[in-house]
C-alpha beads as a LAMMPS data file, in Angstrom:
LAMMPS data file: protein, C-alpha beads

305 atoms
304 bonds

1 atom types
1 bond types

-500.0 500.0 xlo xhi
-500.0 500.0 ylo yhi
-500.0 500.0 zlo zhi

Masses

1 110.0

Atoms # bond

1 1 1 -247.144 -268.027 -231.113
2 1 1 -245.707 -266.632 -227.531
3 1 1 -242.769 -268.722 -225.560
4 1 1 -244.738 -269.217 -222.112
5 1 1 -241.288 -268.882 -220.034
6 1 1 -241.990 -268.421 -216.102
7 1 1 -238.368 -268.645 -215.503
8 1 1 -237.858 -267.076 -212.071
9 1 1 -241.117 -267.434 -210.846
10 1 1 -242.274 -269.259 -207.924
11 1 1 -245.388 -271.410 -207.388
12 1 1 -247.416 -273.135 -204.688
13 1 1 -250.117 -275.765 -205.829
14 1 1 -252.335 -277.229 -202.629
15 1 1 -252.909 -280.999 -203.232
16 1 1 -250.614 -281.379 -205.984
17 1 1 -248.928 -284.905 -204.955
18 1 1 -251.210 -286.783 -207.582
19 1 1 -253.804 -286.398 -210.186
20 1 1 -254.519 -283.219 -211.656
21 1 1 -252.880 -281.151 -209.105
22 1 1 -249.522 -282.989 -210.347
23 1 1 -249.948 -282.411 -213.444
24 1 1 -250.240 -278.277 -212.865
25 1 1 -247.017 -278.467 -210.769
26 1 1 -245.220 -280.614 -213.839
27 1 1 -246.507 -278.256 -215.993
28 1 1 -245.550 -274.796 -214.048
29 1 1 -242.244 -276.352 -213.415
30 1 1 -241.628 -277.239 -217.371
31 1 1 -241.958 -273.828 -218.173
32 1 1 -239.306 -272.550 -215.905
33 1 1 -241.471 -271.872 -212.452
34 1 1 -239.783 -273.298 -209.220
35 1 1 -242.669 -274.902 -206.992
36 1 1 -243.701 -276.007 -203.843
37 1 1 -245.492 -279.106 -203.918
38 1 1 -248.467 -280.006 -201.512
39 1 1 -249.934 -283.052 -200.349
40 1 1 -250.894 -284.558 -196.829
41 1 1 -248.584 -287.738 -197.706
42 1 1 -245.037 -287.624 -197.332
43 1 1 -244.125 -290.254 -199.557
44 1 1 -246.233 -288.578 -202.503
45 1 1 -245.120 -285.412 -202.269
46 1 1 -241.725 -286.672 -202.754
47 1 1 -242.187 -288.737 -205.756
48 1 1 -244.156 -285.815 -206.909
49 1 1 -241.197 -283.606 -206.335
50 1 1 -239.091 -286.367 -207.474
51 1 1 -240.757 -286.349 -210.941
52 1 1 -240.361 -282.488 -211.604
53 1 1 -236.141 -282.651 -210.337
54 1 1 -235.842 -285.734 -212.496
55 1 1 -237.000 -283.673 -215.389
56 1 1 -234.826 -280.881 -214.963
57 1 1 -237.511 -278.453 -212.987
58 1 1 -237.331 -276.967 -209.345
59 1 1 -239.421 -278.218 -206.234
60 1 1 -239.381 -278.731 -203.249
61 1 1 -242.188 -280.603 -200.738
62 1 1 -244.071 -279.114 -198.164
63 1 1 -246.579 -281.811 -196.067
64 1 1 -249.543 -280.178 -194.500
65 1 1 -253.142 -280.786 -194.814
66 1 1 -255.090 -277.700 -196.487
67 1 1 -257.007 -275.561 -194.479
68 1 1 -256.338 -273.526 -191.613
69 1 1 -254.677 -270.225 -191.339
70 1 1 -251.504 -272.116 -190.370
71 1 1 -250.981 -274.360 -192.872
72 1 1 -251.609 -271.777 -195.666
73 1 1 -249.083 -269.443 -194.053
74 1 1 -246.694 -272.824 -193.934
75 1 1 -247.385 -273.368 -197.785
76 1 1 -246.053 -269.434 -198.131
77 1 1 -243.417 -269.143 -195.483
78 1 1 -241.821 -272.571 -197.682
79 1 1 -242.262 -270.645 -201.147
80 1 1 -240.259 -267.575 -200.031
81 1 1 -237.721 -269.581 -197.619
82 1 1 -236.577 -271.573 -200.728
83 1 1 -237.375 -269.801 -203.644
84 1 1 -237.015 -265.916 -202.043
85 1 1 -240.776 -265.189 -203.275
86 1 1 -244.295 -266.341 -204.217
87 1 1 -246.212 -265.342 -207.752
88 1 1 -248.886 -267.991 -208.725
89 1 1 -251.201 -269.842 -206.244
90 1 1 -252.846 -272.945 -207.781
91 1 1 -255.437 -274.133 -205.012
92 1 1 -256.026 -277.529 -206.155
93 1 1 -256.690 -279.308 -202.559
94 1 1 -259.807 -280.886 -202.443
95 1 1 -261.642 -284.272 -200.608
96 1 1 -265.069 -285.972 -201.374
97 1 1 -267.762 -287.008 -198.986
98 1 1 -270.555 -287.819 -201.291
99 1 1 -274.023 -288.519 -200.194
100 1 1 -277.691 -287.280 -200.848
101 1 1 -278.671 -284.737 -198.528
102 1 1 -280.733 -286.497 -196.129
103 1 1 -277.703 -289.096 -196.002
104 1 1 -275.430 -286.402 -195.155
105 1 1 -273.980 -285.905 -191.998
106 1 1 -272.305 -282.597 -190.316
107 1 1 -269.075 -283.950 -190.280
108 1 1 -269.185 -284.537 -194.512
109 1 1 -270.227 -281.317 -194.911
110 1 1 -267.530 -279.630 -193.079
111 1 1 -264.842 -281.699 -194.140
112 1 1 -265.282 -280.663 -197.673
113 1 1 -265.784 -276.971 -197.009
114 1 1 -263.132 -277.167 -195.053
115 1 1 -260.415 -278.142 -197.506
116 1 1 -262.062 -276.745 -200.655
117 1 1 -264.216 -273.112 -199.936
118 1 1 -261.787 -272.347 -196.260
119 1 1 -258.714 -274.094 -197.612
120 1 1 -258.997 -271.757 -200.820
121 1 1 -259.708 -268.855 -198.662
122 1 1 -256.611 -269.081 -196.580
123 1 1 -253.885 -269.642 -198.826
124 1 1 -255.483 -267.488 -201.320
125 1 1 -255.205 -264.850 -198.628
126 1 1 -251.954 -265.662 -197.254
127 1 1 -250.337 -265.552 -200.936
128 1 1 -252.304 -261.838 -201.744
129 1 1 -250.311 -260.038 -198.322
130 1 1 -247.077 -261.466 -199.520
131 1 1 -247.698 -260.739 -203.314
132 1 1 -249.328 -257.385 -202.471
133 1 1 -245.689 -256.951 -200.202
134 1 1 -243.806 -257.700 -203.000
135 1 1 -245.375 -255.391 -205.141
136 1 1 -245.113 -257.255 -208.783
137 1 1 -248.349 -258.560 -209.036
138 1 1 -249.252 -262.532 -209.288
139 1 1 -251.491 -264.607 -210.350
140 1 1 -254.174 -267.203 -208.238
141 1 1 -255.536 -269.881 -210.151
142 1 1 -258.596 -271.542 -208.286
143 1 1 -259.616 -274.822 -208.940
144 1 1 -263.409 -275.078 -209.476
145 1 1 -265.568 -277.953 -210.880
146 1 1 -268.571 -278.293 -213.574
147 1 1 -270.731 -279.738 -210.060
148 1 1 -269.774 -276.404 -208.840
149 1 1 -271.235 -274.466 -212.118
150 1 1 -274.336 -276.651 -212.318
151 1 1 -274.835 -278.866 -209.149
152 1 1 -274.502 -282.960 -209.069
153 1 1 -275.958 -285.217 -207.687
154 1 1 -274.779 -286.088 -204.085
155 1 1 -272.681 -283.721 -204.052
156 1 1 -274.213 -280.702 -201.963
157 1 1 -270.658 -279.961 -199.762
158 1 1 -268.602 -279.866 -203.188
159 1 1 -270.579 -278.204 -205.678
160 1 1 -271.158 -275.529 -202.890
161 1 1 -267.702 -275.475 -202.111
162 1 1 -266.789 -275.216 -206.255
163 1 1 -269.499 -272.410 -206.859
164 1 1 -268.357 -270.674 -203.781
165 1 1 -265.036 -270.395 -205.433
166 1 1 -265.831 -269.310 -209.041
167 1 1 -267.843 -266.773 -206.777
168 1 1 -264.416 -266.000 -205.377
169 1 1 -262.662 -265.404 -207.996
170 1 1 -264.921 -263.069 -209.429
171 1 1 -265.040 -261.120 -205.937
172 1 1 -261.027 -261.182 -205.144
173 1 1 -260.386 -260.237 -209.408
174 1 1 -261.507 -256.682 -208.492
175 1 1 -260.100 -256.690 -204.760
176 1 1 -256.699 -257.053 -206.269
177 1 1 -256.783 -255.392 -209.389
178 1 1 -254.462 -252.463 -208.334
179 1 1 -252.042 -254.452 -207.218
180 1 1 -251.903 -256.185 -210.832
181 1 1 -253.009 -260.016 -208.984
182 1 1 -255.011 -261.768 -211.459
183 1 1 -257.360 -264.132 -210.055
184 1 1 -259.314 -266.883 -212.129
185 1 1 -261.168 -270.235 -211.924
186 1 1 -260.403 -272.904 -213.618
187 1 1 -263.115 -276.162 -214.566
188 1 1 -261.118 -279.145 -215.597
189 1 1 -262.732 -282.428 -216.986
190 1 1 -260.067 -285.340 -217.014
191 1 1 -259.500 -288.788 -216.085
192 1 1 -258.592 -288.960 -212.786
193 1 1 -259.030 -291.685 -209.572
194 1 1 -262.613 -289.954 -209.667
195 1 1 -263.952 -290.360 -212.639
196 1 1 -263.027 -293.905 -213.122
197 1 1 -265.618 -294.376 -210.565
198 1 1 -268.347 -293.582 -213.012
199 1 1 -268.981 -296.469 -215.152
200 1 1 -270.024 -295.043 -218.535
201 1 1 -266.399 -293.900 -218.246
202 1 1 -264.389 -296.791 -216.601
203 1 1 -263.778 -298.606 -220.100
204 1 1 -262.576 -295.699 -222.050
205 1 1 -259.882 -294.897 -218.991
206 1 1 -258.926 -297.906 -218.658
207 1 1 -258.199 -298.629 -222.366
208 1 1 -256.274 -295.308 -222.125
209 1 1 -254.214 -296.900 -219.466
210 1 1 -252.939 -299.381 -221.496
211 1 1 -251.419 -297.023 -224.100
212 1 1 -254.773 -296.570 -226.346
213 1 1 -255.925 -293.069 -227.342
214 1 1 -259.203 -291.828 -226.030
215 1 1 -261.972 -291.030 -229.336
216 1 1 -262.930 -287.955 -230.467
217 1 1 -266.703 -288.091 -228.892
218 1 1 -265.210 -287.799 -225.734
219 1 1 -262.049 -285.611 -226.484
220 1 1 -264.052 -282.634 -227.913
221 1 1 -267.186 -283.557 -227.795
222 1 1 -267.363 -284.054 -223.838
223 1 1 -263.974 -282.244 -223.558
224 1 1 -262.424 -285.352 -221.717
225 1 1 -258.912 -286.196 -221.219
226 1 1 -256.151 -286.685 -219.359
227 1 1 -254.666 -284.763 -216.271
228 1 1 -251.906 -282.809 -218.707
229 1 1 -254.241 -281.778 -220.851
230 1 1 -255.317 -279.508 -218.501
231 1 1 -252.703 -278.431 -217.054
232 1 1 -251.703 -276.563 -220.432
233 1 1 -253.936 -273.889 -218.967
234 1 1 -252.265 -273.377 -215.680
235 1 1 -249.032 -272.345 -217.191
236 1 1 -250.641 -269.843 -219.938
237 1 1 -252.607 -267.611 -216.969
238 1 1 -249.315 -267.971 -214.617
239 1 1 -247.766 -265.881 -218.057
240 1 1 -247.691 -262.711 -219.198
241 1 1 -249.397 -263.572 -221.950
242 1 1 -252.683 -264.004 -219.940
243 1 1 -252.130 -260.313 -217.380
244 1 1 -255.245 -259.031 -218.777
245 1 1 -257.008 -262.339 -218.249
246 1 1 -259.076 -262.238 -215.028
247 1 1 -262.194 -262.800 -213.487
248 1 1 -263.288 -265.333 -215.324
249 1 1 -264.232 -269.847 -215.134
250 1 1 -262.118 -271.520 -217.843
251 1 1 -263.195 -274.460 -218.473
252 1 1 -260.425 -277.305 -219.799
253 1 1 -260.276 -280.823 -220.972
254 1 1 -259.715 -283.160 -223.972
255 1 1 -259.140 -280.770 -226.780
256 1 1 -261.627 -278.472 -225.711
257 1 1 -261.203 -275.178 -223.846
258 1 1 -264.441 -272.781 -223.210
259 1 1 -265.479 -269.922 -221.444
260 1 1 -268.118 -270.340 -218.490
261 1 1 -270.775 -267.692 -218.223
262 1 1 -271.576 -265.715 -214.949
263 1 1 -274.889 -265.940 -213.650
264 1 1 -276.866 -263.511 -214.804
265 1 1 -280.425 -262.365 -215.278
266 1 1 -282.081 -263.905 -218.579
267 1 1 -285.559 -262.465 -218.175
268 1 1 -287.224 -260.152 -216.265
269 1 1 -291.029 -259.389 -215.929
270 1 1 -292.501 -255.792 -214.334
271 1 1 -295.836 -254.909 -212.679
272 1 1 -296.702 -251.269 -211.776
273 1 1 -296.728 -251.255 -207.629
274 1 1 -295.492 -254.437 -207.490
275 1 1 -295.850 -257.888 -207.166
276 1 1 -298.900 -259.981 -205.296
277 1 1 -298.491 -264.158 -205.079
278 1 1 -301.216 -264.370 -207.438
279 1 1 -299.905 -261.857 -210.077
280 1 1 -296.933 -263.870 -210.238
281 1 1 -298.820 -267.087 -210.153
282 1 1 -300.442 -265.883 -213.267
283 1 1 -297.668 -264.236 -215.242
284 1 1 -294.678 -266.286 -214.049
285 1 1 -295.068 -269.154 -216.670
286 1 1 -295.309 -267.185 -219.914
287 1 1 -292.703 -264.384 -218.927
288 1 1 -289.678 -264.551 -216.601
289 1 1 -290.678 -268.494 -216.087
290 1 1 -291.064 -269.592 -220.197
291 1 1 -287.047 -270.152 -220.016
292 1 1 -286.339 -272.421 -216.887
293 1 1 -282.862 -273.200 -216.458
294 1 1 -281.425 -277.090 -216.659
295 1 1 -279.434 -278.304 -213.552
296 1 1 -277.052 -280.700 -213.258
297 1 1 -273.996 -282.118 -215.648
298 1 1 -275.217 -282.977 -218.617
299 1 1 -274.777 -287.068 -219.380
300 1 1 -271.904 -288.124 -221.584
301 1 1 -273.490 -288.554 -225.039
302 1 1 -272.062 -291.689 -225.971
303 1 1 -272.074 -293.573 -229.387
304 1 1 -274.852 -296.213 -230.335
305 1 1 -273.334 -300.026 -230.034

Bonds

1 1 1 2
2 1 2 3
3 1 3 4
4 1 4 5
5 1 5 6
6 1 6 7
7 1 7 8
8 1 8 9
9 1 9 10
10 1 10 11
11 1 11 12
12 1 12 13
13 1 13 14
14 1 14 15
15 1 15 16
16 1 16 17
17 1 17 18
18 1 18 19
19 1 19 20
20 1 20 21
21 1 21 22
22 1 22 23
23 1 23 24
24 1 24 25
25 1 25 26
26 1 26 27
27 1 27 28
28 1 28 29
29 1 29 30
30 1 30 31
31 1 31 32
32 1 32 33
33 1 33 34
34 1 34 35
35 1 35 36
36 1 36 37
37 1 37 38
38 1 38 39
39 1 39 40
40 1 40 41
41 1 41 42
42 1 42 43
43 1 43 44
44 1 44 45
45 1 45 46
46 1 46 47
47 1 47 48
48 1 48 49
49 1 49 50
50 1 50 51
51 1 51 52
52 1 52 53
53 1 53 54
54 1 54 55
55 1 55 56
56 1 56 57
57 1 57 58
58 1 58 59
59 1 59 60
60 1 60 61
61 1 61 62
62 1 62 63
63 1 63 64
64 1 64 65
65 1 65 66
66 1 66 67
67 1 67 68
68 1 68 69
69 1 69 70
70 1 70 71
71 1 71 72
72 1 72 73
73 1 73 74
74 1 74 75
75 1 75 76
76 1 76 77
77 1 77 78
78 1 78 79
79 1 79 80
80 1 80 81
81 1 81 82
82 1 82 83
83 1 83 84
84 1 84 85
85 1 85 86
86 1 86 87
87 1 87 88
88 1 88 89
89 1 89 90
90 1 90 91
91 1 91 92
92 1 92 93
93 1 93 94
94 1 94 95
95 1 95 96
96 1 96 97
97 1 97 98
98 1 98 99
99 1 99 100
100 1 100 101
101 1 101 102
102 1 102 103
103 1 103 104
104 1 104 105
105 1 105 106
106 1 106 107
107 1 107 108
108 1 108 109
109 1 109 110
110 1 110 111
111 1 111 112
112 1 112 113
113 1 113 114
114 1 114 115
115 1 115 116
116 1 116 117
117 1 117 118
118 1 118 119
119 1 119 120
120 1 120 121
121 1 121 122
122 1 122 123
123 1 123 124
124 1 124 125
125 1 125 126
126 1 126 127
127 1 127 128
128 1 128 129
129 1 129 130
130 1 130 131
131 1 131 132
132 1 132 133
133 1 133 134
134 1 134 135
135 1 135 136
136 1 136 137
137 1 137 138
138 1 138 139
139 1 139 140
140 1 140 141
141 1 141 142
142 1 142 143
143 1 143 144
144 1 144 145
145 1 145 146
146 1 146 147
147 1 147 148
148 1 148 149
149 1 149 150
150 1 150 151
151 1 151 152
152 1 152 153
153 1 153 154
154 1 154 155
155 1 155 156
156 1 156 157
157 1 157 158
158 1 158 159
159 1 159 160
160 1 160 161
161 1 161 162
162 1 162 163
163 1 163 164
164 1 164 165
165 1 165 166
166 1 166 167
167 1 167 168
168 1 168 169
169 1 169 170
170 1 170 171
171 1 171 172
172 1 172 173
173 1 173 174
174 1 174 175
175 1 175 176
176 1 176 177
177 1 177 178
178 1 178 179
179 1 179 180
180 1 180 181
181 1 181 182
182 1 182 183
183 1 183 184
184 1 184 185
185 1 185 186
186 1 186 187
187 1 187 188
188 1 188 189
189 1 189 190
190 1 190 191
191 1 191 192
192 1 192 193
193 1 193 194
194 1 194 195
195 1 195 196
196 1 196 197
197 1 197 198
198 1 198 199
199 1 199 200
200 1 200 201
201 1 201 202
202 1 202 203
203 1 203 204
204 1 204 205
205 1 205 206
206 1 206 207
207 1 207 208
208 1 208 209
209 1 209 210
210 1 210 211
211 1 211 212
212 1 212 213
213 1 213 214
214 1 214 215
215 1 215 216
216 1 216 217
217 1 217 218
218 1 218 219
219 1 219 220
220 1 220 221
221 1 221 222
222 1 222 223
223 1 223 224
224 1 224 225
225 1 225 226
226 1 226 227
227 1 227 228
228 1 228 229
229 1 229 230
230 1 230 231
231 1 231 232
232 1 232 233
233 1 233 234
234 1 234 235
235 1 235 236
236 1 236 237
237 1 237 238
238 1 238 239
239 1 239 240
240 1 240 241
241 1 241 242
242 1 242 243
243 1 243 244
244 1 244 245
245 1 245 246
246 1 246 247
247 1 247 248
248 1 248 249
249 1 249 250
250 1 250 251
251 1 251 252
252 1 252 253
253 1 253 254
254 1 254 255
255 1 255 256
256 1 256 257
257 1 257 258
258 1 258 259
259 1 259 260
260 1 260 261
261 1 261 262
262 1 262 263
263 1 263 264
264 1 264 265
265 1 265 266
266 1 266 267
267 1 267 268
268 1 268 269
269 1 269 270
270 1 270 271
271 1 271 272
272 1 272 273
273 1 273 274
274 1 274 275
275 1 275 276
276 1 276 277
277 1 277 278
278 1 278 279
279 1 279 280
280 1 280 281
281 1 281 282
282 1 282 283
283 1 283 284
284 1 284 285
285 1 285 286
286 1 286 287
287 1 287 288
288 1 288 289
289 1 289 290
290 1 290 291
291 1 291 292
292 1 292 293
293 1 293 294
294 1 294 295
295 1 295 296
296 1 296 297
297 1 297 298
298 1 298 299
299 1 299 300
300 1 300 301
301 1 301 302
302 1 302 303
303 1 303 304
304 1 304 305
């Protein structure tokens, strides 16, 4: 089995002061990384930091809210003024502003596209002129979402965001090929101050809380679990071990790990000249339209009382 050392490398995670983006900056900083730690409150950011010195690891804190041109260029500038250089981007900064479309107001919308789709834009693009400058490589690690691979309900500004950014890693994993920058997406499913909002799951988190395991059905059948669990991943692409690793959605959680398709074409129907409406009205449902696709995350499949 490989030693995952990233001794000497330095790491930036957006939005890492709690939950799962925490959990990636423990994790990088376990295995030797030195990282700057991101959140929009002070006091966070410096118990996160806190936590990784405390455990032996490197960090420092940098406060700014994700975003603009500016504050990814901050999250950078702090990287290489500390730590001399920058190799793995985690862009974990994210908000949420549910609501149902007709509910949902201009100022929901951009708020979440803002942090999540331009946020990951602009620190991924920061980090790619200094790695590309540095000439080593480096690895981005983009935080997507399973609402992002399938749509959710209420959620139009964040699955759009999330598929917008498994659509960028795909884009940016052949932009910076040559200069040896692997780029993926990662899907994590874990308990987190989010999903112990949904109330199939509330019990199960909470009895996890106080020190009881979570079952099977929902460790690898659901691939649920806690925040470290997937961070394992984070760590593994940062590595050498994972340099021929990119392009790709990897999803994580509970015991489970799996690869996410890209969307493709399934079926495909031909007519000689072309197509009229009422050809395709009457071939549609027994060729290209005989294998509709499902939307939406699937429902926990729980066990019978």
């Amino acid at each position: 089995m490989p030693s995952i050392d990233l001794t000497g490398k330095v790491a930036v995670v957006t939005g890492s002061g709690r939950g799962l983006g925490l959990a990636y900056a423990q994790a990088l900083a376990a295995h030797g990384a030195s990282v700057v730690v991101n959140d929009v409150d002070d006091a966070v950011a410096e118990a996160a930091v806190k936590s990784i010195t405390e455990a032996g690891g490197k960090a420092v804190a940098e406060v700014v809210p994700v975003g603009t041109s500016e504050a990814a260029d901050r999250l950078v500038g702090r990287a290489v003024e500390e730590f001399g250089r920058l190799d793995v981007l985690v862009t974990n900064a994210g908000i949420l502003r549910d609501k149902v479309l007709w509910k949902m107001t201009d100022d929901d919308f951009d708020a979440v596209i803002a942090t999540h789709l331009k946020g990951t834009f602009t620190c991924a693009r920061a980090a790619a002129i200094r790695m590309r400058e540095q000439g080593e490589g480096g690895t981005l690690i983009l935080v997507g979402s399973p609402a992002g691979q399938r749509g959710n309900f209420g959620q139009t500004n964040y699955a759009a965001a999330k598929a917008g950014i498994a659509a960028f890693a795909r884009t940016w994993s052949m932009e910076l090929a040559r200069a040896n920058i692997t780029v993926n997406a990662i899907v994590p499913v874990a308990a987190t101050a989010m999903t112990e909002t949904i109330p199939a799951f509330a019990p199960y988190i909470e009895a996890m809380k106080n020190g009881e395991p979570l079952p099977d059905f929902l460790r690898k059948g659901e691939g649920f679990g806690t925040p470290e669990d997937c961070a394992a991943l984070v760590p593994f692409l940062a590595s050498e071990a994972a340099r021929s690793l990119t392009g790709q959605a990897i999803g994580i959680g509970g015991d489970k790990v799996a690869l996410w398709s890209h969307p493709q074409e399934i079926r495909a129907a031909y007519a000689d000249g072309g197509w009229t409406p009422e050809s395709l009205a009457d071939a549609f449902p027994t060729s290209v339209g005989a294998e509709l696709q499902t939307v939406g995350i699937p429902a926990p499949k729980f066990p019978e009382a």
